[in-house]
C-alpha positions in Angstrom: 18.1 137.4 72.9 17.1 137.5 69.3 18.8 141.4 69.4 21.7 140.6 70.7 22.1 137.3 68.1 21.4 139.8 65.5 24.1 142.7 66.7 27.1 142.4 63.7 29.6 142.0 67.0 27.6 138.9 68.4 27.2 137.7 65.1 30.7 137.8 63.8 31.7 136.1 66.4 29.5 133.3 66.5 29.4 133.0 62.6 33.2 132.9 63.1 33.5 130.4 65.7 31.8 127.9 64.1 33.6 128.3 60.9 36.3 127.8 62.6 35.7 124.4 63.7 34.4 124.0 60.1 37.9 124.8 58.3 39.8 122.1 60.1 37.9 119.7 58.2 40.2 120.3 55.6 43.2 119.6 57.5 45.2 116.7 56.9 44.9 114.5 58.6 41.7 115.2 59.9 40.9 115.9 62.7 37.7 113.8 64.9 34.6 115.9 65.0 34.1 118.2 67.6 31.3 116.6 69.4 34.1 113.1 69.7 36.7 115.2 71.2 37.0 115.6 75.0 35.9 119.0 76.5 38.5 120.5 77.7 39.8 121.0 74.1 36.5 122.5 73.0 37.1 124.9 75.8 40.3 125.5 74.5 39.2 126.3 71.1 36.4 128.7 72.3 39.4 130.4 74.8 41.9 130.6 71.7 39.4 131.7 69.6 37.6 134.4 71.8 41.1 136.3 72.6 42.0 136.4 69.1 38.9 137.7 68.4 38.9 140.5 70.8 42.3 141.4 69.9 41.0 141.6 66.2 38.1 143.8 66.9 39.8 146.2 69.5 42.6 146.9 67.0 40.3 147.4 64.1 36.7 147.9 65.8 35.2 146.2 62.8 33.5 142.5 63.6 33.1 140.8 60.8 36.5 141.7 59.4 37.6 140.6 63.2 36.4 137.4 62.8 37.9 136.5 59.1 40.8 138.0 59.9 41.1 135.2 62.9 39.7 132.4 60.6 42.0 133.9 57.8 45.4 133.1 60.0 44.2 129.5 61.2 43.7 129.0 57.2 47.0 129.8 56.8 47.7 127.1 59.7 46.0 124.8 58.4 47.8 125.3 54.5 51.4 125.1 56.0 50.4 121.9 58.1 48.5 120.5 55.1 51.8 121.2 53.2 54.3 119.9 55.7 52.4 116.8 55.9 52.2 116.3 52.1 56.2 116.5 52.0 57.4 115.2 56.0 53.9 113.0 56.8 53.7 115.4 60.0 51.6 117.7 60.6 52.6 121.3 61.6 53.5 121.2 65.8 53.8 123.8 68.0 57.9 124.0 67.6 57.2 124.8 63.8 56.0 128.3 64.8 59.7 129.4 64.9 60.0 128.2 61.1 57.8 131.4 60.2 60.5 133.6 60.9 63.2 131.5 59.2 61.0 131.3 56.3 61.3 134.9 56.3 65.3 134.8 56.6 65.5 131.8 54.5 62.7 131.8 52.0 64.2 129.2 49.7 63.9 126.8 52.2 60.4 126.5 52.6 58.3 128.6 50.4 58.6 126.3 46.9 56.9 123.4 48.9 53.9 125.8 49.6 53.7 127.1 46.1 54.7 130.8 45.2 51.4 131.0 43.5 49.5 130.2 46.3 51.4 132.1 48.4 51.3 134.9 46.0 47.4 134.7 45.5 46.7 134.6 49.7 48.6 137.8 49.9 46.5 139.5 47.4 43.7 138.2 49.0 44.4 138.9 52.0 45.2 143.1 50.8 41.8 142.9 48.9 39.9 142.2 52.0 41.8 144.4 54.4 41.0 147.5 51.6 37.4 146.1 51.4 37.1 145.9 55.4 38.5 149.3 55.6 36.1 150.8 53.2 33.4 149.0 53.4 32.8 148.1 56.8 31.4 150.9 59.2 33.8 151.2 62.9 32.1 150.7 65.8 32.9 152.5 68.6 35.0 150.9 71.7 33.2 153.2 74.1 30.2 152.3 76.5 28.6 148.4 75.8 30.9 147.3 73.2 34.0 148.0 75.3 32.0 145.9 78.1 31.4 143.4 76.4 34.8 142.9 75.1 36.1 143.3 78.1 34.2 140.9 80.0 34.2 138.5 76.7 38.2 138.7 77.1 38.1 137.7 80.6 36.1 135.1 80.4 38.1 133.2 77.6 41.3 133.5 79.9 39.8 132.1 82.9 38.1 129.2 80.6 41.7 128.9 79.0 43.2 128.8 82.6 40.9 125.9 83.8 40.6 124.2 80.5 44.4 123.9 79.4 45.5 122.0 81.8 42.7 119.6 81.4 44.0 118.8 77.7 46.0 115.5 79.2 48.8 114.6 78.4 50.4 114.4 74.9 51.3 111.4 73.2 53.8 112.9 71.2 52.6 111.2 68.2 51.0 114.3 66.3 48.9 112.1 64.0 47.2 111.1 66.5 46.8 114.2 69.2 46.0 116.5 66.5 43.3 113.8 65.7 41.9 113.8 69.3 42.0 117.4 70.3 41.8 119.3 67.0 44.0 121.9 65.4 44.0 124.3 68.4 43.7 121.8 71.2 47.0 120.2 69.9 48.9 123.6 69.2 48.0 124.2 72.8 48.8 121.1 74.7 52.1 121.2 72.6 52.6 124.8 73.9 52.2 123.6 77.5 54.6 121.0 77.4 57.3 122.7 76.1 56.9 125.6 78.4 56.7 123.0 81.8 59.8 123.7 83.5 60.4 120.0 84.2 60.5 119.2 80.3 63.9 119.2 80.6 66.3 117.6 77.9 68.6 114.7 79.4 71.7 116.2 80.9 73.5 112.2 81.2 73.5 110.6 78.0 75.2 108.2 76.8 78.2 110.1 76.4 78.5 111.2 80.3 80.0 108.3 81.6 81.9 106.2 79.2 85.3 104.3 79.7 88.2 105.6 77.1 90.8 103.6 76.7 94.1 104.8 77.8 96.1 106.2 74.6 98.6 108.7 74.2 97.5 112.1 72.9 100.1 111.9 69.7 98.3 108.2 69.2 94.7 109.0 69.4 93.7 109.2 65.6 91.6 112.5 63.3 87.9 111.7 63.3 85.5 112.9 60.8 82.0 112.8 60.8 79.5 113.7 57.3 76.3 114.2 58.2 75.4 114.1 54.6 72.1 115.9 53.8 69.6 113.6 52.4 71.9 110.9 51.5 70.6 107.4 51.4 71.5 104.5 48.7 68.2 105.2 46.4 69.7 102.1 44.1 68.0 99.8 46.9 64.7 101.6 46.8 64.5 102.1 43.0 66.0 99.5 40.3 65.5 102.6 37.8 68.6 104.2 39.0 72.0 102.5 37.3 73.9 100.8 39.7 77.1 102.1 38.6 76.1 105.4 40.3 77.2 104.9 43.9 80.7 103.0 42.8 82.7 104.8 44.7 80.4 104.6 47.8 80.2 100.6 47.0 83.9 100.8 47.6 84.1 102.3 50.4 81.6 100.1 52.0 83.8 97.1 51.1 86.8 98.6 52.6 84.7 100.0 55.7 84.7 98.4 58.9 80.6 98.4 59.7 78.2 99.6 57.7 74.4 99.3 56.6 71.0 100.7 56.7 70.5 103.5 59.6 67.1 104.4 61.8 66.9 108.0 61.7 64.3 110.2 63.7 63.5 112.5 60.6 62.1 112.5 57.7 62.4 114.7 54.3 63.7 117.5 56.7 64.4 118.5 60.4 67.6 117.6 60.4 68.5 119.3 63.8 66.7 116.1 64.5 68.8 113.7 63.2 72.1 116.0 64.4 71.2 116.0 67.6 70.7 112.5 67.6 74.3 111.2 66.6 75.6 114.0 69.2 74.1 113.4 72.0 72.8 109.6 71.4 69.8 110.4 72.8 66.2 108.9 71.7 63.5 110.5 70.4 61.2 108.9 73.4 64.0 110.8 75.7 63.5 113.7 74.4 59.2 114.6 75.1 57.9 117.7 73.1 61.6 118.2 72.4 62.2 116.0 70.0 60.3 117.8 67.0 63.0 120.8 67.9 65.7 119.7 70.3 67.9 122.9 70.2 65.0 125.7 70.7 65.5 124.3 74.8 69.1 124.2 74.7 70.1 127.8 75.0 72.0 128.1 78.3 73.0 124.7 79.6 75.1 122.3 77.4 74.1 118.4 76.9 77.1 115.5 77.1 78.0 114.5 73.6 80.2 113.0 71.4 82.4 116.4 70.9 82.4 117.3 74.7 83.7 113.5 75.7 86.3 113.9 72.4 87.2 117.1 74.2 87.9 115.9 77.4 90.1 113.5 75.8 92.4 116.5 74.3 90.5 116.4 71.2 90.1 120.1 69.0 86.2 119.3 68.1 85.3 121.5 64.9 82.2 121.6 63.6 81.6 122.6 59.7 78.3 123.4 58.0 78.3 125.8 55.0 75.0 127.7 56.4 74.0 130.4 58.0 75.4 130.3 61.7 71.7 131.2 63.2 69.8 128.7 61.8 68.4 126.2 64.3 70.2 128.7 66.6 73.6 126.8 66.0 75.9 129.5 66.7 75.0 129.3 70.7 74.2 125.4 70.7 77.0 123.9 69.4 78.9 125.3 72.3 76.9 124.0 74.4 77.4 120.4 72.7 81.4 120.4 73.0 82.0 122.3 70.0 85.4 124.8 70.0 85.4 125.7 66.7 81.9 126.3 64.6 83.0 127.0 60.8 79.7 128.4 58.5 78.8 130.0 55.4 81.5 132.7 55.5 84.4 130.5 55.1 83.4 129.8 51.4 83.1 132.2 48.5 80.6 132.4 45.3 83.0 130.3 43.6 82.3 127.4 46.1 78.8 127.3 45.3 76.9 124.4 43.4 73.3 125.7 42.5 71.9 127.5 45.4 74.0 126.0 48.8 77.9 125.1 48.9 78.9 122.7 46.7 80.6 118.9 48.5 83.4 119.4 46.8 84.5 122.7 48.3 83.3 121.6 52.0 85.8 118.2 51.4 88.5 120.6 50.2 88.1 123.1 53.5 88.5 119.8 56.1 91.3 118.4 53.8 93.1 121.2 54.7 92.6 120.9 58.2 93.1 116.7 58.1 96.8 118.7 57.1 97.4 120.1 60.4 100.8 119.5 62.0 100.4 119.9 65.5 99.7 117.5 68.3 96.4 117.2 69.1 93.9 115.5 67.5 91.1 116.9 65.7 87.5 116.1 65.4 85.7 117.7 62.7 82.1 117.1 62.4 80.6 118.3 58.8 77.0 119.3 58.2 76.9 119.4 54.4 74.2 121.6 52.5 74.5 120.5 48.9 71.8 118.3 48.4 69.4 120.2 50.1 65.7 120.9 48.4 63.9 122.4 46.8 65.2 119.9 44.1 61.7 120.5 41.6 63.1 124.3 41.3 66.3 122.5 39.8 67.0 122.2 35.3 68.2 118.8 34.4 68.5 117.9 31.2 68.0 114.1 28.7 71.5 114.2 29.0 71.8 113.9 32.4 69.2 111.8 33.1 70.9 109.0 30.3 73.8 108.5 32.3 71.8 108.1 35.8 68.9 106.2 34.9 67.8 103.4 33.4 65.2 104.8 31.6 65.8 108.4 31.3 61.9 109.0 29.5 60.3 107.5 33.1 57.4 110.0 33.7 58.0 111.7 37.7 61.4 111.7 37.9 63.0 115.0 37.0 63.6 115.5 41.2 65.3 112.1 41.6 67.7 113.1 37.9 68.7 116.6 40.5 69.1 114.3 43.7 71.3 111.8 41.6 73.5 114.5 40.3 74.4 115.9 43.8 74.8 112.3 44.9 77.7 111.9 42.6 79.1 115.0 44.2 78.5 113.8 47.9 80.4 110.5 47.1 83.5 111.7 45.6 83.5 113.9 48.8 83.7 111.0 50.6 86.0 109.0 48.6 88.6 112.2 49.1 88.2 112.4 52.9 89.3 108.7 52.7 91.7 109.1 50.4 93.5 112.3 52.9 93.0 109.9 55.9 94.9 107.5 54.5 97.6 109.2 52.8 98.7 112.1 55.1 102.5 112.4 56.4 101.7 113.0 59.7 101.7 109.4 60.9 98.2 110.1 62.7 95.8 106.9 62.2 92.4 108.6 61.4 88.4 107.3 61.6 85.8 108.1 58.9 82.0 107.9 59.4 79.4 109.1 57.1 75.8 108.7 57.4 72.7 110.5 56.0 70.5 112.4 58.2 66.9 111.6 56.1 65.7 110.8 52.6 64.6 114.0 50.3 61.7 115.3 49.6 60.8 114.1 46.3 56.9 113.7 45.9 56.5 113.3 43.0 59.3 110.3 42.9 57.5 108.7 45.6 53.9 108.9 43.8 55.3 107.3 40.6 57.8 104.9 42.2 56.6 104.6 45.7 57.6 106.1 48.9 60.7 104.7 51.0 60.3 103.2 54.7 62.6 106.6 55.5 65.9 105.3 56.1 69.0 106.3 55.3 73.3 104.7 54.8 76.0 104.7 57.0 79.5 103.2 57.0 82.5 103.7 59.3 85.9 103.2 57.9 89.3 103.5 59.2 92.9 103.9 58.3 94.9 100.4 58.4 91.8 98.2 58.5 91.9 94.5 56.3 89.6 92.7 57.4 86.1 92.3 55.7 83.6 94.9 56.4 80.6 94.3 58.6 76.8 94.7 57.3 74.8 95.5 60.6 72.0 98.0 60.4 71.8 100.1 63.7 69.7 103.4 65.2 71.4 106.9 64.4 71.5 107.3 68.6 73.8 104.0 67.9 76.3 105.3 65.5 78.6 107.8 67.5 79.6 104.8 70.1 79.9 102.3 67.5 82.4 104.8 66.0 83.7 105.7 68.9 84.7 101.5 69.2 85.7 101.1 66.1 88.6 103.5 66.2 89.4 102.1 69.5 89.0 105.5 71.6 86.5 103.5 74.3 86.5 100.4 75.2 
């Protein structure tokens, strides 16, 4: 027994193991110890661990190097969940995997919230070791007992995986706390399993499916725009730093709105396919299982009742604009799916249009203004995903200048991210006041229906650790042409807003 404790494979991998459950001690939040958690997600661990293992060793036959190599990726787990929870207050779930690859096609979007440094420092690392392993570390052979024993190793963990998995229970959904009760690869797992159980299917009948429009002719029926406006949210309620004068125009248009308040939305900092799908669909998250962390990664062949598809089946042209790559969150095959004819992205604007790194407001306002200009007979929908605002707002400059004529006290210690999210703010408003301002004014006779809502707050840490953090919810108002009467403060769920907009312009009853 002693010999075979002693062997570098047997040792590697129990050194290894046990490290293992040792490095998610750093994970926040943390997980319960092992000896609280139920057995099957020990099990689990051991199974998850053992293949990875095995594949480590047989592709580079040296143990020890085997073994950090596997503890050396669920490090890098454990950073990107630590991260995502220092920015979102979630931990990394199973769905995120697919944000590796983006991350890859879009690295501005995630790697300044891990840190270039950091990331620059684990990739040297991580080369220093592999040359060291390489070098240093003498092959073993894969013939005779060490083939055996991987072998027989490897089928043991996938018959303990197969018996084990499905013994995780059921999730709760609430990744605080499963990630707490099952540890990091107990949770990853059980996620993994729900999303792949055929019968974790999104809602097909929403509310959307089977509502009553009222009867109106098709030259009657009025333009309807929707902003989903990233990261907007009226920060003069949350911090009296910020001068009130900032969001005038936006007070305006409240006062001439119809309804219009604070709004419950599912996400927070980020995910904003979260929020999107949301309004669309008017689904809620509890509807939605696993698939609410990631909504569109299921909807890939069959479509969902929404907003746009009911709009369309009302003679409605439904348009969707976001000034983004046309593959991220997969849009370019889901929003067909959601009712969408038209999807207009990224190349529809030039250089010229840009405001730092992402399309500027003031060029996405200017593209549907000129669609608000159509002169045919049916109506258009036009549903606008705006990019501006979008983080990383620390890699942004902003000056004394700037900050004098936003804040109160431009010399307040933490809050060169809120000066960059004010400036864009100023941009996102004047968009709306020009949407408005075309609804109203067009010669085409056609009434027309405005609504504008934010889809979560910003990611701003080091605001929210000066000036404290935000309950996480966001602004909306819905305004129409030829409406008097005073405006309505009501605060409502994002799932909410599409009917309520849908009633206020008197398309359903």
């Amino acid at each position: 027994m002693v010999e075979v404790l002693l062997n570098p494979f047997w040792l590697a991998y129990l050194c290894g193991l046990l490290l293992s459950w040792g490095g998610e001690r750093s994970l926040l939040p943390h997980p319960a110890p092992p000896w609280r958690r139920r057995p099957a997600s020990l099990f689990v661990h051991v199974s998850v661990w053992t293949i990875a293992f095995v594949a480590e060793f047989a592709l580079f036959r040296r143990p020890y190097f085997a073994a950090a190599n596997v503890l050396a990726i669920e490090l890098v787990l454990i950073a990107v969940s630590n991260a995502k929870f220092r920015a979102l207050g979630e931990p990394f779930v199973y769905p995120d995997f697919e944000y590796f690859t983006d991350a890859v096609r879009h690295p501005r979007l995630y790697l300044p919230f891990l840190g270039i440094v950091p990331v620059l420092l684990v990739s040297g690392a991580y080369a220093g070791a592999l040359w060291g392993a390489l070098v240093l570390e003498t092959p073993m052979l894969m013939m005779g007992r060490h083939g055996v024993e991987c072998a027989a190793l490897f089928a043991g963990a996938v018959a303990l995986l197969f018996i084990a998995g499905p013994r995780l229970g059921a999730a709760t959904f609430n990744p605080e706390y499963d990630l707490y009760r099952l540890g990091l690869v107990g949770f990853l797992w059980c996620y993994r399993r729900h999303e792949r159980d055929p019968s974790a299917e999104i809602p097909r009948v929403t509310p959307y499916a089977q509502l009553q429009p009222v009867v109106t002719q098709l030259d009657k029926l009025p333009d309807l725009v929707t902003v989903q406006s990233e990261s907007f949210f009226d920060v003069r309620a949350r911090y009296s730093i910020v001068k009130t004068e900032v969001l005038s125009s936006f007070d305006t248009l409240c006062r001439q709105a119809v309804r219009h308040g604070r709004l419950h939305v599912p996400a927070r900092g980020a995910n904003t396919v979260r929020s999107e799908f949301a309004y669309l669909s008017g689904l809620r998250a509890w509807q939605l299982g696993i698939h609410k962390f990631h909504p569109y990664r299921r909807i890939q062949t069959e479509g969902v009742a929404t907003i746009a598809t009911f709009l369309r089946s009302r003679g409605y042209r439904t348009v969707c604009v976001h000034p983004y790559h046309p593959t991220f969150y997969h849009r370019d095959r889901v929003l067909p799916l959601l009712g969408f004819d038209e999807f207009v992205d990224i190349s529809n604007f030039s250089t010229a249009d840009l405001v730092g790194a992402y399309v500027g407001d003031q060029a996405l306002s200017r593209y549907v203004i000129s669609r608000l200009h159509h002169t045919n007979d049916q109506p258009l929908y036009i549903h606008v995903i705006t990019m501006e605002n979008h983080g990383p707002l620390h890699w942004e400059r902003v000056d004394h200048e700037t900050a004098a004529t936003l804040l109160c006290d431009p010399t307040a210690i933490g809050c060169h991210d809120l000066v960059a999210y004010l400036r864009h703010l100023l941009n996102a408003q004047q968009m709306f006041t020009d949407l408005a301002t075309c609804l109203r004014n067009r010669t085409n006779d056609r009434p027309g229906g405005l609504c504008i809502f934010g889809d979560h707050i910003p990611i701003m840490p080091d605001v929210y650790s000066q000036l404290g953090s935000p309950k996480g919810d966001t602004d909306y108002l819905i305004w129409k042409t030829g409406h008097h009467a005073p405006a309505l403060s009501q605060d409502m769920a994002l799932e909410d807003l599409g009917l309520a907009f849908l009633s206020v312009t008197n398309i359903i009853k």
